[in-house]
LUMVO-543010 format. One record per residue (C-alpha): residue number from 1; x, y, z. Coordinates in Angstrom, 3 decimals. Layout:
REM LUMVO-543010
> nuza  u  v  w
> NUM  X  Y  Z
...
//
This chain:
REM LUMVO-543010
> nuza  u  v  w
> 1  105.736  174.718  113.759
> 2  104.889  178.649  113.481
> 3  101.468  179.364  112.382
> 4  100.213  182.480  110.542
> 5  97.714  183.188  113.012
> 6  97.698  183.330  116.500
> 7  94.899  182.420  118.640
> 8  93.102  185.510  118.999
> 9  93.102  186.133  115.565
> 10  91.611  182.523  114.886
> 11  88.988  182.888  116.772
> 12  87.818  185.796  114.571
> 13  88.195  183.801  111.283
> 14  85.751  181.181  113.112
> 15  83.665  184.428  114.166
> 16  82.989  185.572  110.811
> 17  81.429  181.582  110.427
> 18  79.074  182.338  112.856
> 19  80.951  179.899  114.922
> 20  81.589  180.774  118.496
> 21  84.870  179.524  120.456
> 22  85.813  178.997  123.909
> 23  88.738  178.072  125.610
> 24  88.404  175.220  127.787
> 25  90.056  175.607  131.497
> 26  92.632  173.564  132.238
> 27  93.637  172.407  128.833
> 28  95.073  173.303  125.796
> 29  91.489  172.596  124.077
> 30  88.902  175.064  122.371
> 31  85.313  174.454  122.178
> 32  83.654  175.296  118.880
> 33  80.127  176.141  118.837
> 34  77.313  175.581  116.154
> 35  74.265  177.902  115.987
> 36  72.187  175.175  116.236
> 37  73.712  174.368  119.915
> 38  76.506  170.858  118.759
> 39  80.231  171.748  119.976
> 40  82.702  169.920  118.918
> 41  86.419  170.070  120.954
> 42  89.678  171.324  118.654
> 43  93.312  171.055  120.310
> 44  95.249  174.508  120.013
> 45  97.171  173.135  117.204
> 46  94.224  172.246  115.155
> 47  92.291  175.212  115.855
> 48  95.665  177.923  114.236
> 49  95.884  175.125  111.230
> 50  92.184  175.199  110.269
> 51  92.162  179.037  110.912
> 52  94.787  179.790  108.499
> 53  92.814  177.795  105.673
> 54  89.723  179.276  106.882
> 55  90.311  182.578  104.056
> 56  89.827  181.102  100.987
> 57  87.877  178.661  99.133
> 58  88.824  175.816  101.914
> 59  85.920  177.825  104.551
> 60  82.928  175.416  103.427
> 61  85.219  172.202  103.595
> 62  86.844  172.816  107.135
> 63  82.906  174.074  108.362
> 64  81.201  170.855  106.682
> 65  84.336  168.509  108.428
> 66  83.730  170.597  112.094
> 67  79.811  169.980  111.961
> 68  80.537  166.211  110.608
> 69  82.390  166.210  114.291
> 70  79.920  167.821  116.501
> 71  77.968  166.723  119.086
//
């Protein structure tokens, strides 16, 4: 599957959520940060398909289901 986005450019959509993101080594994984210090852990996949819903009214949704998932 092609996504609109590519990685770099979904990391700047979670940016803009005051959401920080991180690779993790070794894996096809990206940590997602929370101000308040809970991560949780996205696959690569995941991380393009919530980014290119993250414009648009579907931002509070996908940011409520992320911090639902954190730890």
């Amino acid at each position: 599957m092609k996504y609109q986005v590519n990685v770099i450019e979904a990391i700047k959509r979670f940016r803009e959520l005051d959401l920080t993101v991180s690779p993790v080594p070794g894996t096809s994984k990206y940590c997602v940060s929370f101000p308040g210090g809970h991560c949780t852990l996205l696959k690569e996949k995941m991380l393009l398909e919530m980014a290119c819903n993250l414009k648009g009214n579907q931002a509070a949704e996908i940011y409520e289901r992320l911090q639902a998932s954190a730890r």
